[in-house]
C-alpha angles and dihedrals in degrees: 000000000000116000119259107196118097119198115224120183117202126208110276086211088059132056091221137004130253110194140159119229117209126165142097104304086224087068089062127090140203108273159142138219130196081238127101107244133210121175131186111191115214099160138034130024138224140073133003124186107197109171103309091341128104124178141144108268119208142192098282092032102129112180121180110207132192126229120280090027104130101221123164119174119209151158147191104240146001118261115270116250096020119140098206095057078215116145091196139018120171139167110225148185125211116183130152129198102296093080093063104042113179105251082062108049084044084071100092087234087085103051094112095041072053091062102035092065091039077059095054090061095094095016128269135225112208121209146160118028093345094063090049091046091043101041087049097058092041086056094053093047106080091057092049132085125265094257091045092042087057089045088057092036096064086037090064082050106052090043092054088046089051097053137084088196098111141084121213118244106195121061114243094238087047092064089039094056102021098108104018101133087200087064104090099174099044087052085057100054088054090047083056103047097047090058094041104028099113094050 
């Protein structure tokens, strides 16, 4: 079976990563990463797999995954008339642990950054006025300073913690089985996904 874990490495001068992903969504695989992930589409549609769940994404989708969730995003064709030929652009936000150490998310300021990354464990979409507040501020970070960029950083949690704007994406049996080696059936049905997902 392929392997599934990809490696990031963050930049050791920045608590988290804002990137911008650009290539032909075919390129991409089913995956998962130790890193907390959250992704803003601005480009491409069609179908996104994350753990047992599998919807359309569209431009304005934003989705905030936790880490060990598979989740691949692709589609069949670029959109007509688009200059780029690109099948998927996204901005998105990789962080792990170190940026919530514990002697901070005990302050109860953080109760609701608290509950924002207990969300992420089976895979948010975010919709309605917490996807406006929070893409607006992913799309100014890149051009802010390190101190303003964490400021912002733990604001896009604490909005997304605040909210009730959101569906989960994976089932909740799905996160309570998903990497259980003495679940042979359930390591089957990943064996098999990760040959067939994109049919």
């Amino acid at each position: 079976m392929q392997e599934l874990l990809e490696q990031i490495k963050l930049n050791p001068n920045e608590s988290f990563y804002i990137g911008i992903f650009q290539d032909h969504i075919d390129q991409s695989r089913w995956h998962y990463h130790q890193e907390f992930e959250l992704s803003f589409i601005t480009e491409g549609s069609g179908s996104r797999i994350v753990g047992d769940s599998v919807e359309e994404f569209h431009p304005g989708d934003l989705i905030f995954i936790g880490p060990r969730i598979p989740h691949v995003w692709f589609s069949g064709a670029p959109v007509l008339n688009q200059h780029s030929g690109r099948t998927l652009e996204s901005v998105y936000l990789l962080f792990n642990h170190e940026i919530l150490p514990e002697g901070l998310t005990s302050l109860p300021e953080f109760v609701h950054v608290n509950r924002a990354i207990q969300l992420s464990e089976r895979g948010i979409r975010i919709t309605g006025d917490t996807l406006n507040q929070v893409s607006r501020i992913m799309l100014q970070l890149p051009y802010q300073n390190s101190m303003k960029r964490l400021m912002l950083f733990y604001e896009i949690m604490n909005i997304i913690g605040e909210s009730d704007s959101f569906t989960y994406l994976a089932s909740a049996d799905y996160i309570k089985t998903r990497f259980e080696s003495t679940n042979k059936r359930v390591k089957n049905i990943h064996e098999f996904l990760m040959l067939n997902y994109r049919e």
